[in-house]
N, C-alpha and C positions, 0 to 999 in steps of 0.2 A: 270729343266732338261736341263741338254747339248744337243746341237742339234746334231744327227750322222751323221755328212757330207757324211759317206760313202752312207748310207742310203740315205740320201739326193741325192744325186750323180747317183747313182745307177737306182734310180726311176726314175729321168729326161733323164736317156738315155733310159729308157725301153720306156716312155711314147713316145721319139720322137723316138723311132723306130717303135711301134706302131701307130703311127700320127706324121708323117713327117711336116705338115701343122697344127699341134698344135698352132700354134698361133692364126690361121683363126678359130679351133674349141671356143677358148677361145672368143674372141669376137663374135662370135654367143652366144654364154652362155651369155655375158656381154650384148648383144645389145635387146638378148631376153626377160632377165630377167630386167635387168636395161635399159628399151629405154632411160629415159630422159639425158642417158652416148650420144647417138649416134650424137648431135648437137656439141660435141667435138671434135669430126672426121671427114674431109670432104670424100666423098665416094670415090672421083679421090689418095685421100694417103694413102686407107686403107691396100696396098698390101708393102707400105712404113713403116707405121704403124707395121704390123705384123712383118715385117723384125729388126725394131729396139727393138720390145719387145723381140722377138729370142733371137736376140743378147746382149740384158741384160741382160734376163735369163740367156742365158751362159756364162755372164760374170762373175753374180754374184755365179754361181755353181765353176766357175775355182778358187774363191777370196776368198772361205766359209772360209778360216782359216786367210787371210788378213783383218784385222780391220781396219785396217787404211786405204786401199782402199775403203773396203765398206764404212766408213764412209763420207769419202771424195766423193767419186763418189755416192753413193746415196743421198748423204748430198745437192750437187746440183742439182742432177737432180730432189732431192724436191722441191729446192727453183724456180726449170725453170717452173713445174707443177704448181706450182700457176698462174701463167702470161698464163698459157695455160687455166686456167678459172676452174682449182680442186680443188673440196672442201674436208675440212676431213673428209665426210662422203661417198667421193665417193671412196677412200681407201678399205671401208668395201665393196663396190660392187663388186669392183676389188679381193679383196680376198677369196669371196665368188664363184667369177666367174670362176676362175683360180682353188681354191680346189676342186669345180664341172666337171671343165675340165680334171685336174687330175686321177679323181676317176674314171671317167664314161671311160679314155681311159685307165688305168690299170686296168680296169673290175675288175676280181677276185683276184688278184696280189695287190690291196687298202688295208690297213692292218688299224688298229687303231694307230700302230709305224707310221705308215707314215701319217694319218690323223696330229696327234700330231707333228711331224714334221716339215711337209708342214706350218699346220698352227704357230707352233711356227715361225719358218724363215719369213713366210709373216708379222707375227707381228716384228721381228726385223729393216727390212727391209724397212715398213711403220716409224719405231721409227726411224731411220735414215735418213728419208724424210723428214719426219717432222720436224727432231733438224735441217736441213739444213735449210727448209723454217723459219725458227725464226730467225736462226746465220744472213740468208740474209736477214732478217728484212721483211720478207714477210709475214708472220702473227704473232699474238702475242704467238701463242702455250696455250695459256690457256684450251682450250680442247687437253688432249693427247689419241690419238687413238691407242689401241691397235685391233689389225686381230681381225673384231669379227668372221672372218671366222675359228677362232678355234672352235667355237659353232655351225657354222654354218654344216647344214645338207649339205653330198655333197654326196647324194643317186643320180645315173644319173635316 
């Protein structure tokens, strides 16, 4: 399935209208569900933290039809997430966290179009990390991670 940018698009501005400070609910989600994520964060950058994940997200919502941006710019910001001490597994916690975060602040407005969505995008987006972190010789890619946050239940 083609991903619907518009849909895509549409939902991330409902959500940060509904949750301004959506990045701070996301890592509550991450930190609650997944603690052993929280020794990657130091507590004094987490409000620096939120602020660059913001503006990823809405970089990569402005770029959904540039491939060659996203490739390039997620391509290294995979390969810098290794040297930050990310495993491929912590991908899935992240997509898990973020589709939970999603769902629980679009309440009733969560559809299964946007479940599927969401989570296709998170799986593109990790696959673009990840060919980054191999290109830069950061790991060998022998496991490829797909979002298992497409499976993943995101009932708040």
């Amino acid at each position: 399935m083609a991903l619907d940018v518009n849909l895509l698009r549409e939902s991330f501005q409902l959500v940060l209208e509904r949750n301004p400070t959506l990045t701070s609910s996301f890592y509550d989600v991450l930190f609650e569900r997944y603690p052993e994520a929280r020794p990657l964060f130091s507590r004094s950058l987490r409000n620096v933290q939120e602020k660059m994940l913001g503006q990823a997200l809405g970089a990569v919502m402005d770029h959904l039809e540039d491939a060659p941006w996203l490739t390039q710019t997620l391509g290294e910001m995979g390969a810098r997430h290794v040297g930050y001490g990310v495993t491929p597994e912590m991908y899935d916690w992240v997509g898990d966290a973020l589709l939970r975060t999603l769902a629980a602040t679009a309440g009733n407005d969560w559809t299964p179009a946007l479940e599927q969505n969401w989570g296709e995008a998170y799986g593109v987006i990790v696959a673009l990390m990840r060919a980054g972190e191999v290109r830069a010789g950061r790991r060998d890619g022998a496991r490829s991670v797909t979002a298992s946050a497409e499976g993943a239940s995101t009932s708040p």
